[in-house]
N, C-alpha and C positions, 0 to 999 in steps of 0.2 A: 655098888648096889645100894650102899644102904645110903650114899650123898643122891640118888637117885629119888628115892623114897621120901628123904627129907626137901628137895625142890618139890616135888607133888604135893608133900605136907603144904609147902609155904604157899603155893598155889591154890591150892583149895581154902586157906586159910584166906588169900585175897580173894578169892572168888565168896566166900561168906560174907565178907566184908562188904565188898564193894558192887557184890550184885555179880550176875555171871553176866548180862546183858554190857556192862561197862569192858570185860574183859573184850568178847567179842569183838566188841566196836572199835578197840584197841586192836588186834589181831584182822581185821577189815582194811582199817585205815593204812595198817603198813603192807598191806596185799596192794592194796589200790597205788600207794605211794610207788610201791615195787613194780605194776605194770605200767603206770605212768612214766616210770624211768626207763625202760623198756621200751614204749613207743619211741618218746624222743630220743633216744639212742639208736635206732632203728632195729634194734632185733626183735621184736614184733610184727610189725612191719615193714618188708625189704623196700629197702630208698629206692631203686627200680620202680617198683610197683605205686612209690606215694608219688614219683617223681611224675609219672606216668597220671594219675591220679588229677594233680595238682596243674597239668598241661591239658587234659580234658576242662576242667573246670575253667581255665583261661578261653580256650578256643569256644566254649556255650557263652562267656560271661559278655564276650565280642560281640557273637551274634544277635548276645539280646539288643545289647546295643545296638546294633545296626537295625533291627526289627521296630528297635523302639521309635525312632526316627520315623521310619514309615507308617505308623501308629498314631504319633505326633500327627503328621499331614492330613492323612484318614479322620482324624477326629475334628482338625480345623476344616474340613470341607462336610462336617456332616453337621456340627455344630453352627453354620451357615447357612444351613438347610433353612426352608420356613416351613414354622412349624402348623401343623393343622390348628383353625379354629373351629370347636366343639359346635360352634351354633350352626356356623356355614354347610356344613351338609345336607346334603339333600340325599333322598335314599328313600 
């Protein structure tokens, strides 16, 4: 109890020192550190689920491609077009 007492001592003793904001930021960083290891380890998120994930994103990133092609075509026939001249109207 009383080695208990004296870690609080010493903590509050840093926490005067160095500001409570530096602690935290210290106590963040190894939270984030700790779920970051967690993701890429997959216990976070089940490999199933990213696997799944990461094969949706393949099958759109196709399509776009494919879409973009006919996009491509689409614009060299409109950019061919002739375009209106302002004066030539009549109206």
């Amino acid at each position: 109890m009383n080695q208990e007492i004296d870690q609080v001592a010493q903590l509050a003793q840093l926490a005067e020192k160095y500001g409570v904001a530096l602690i935290f930021a210290l106590i963040f960083l190894v939270t984030m550190l700790y779920v970051v290891r967690m993701v890429v380890t997959g216990k976070l998120v089940p490999r199933a689920l990213f696997d799944k994930v990461e094969q949706d994103r393949d099958e759109l990133l196709t399509a776009l491609i494919e879409q973009k092609d006919t996009y491509r075509s689409i614009a060299g026939v409109v950019s061919n077009l002739k375009k209106d001249d302002p004066d030539g109207r009549s109206g």
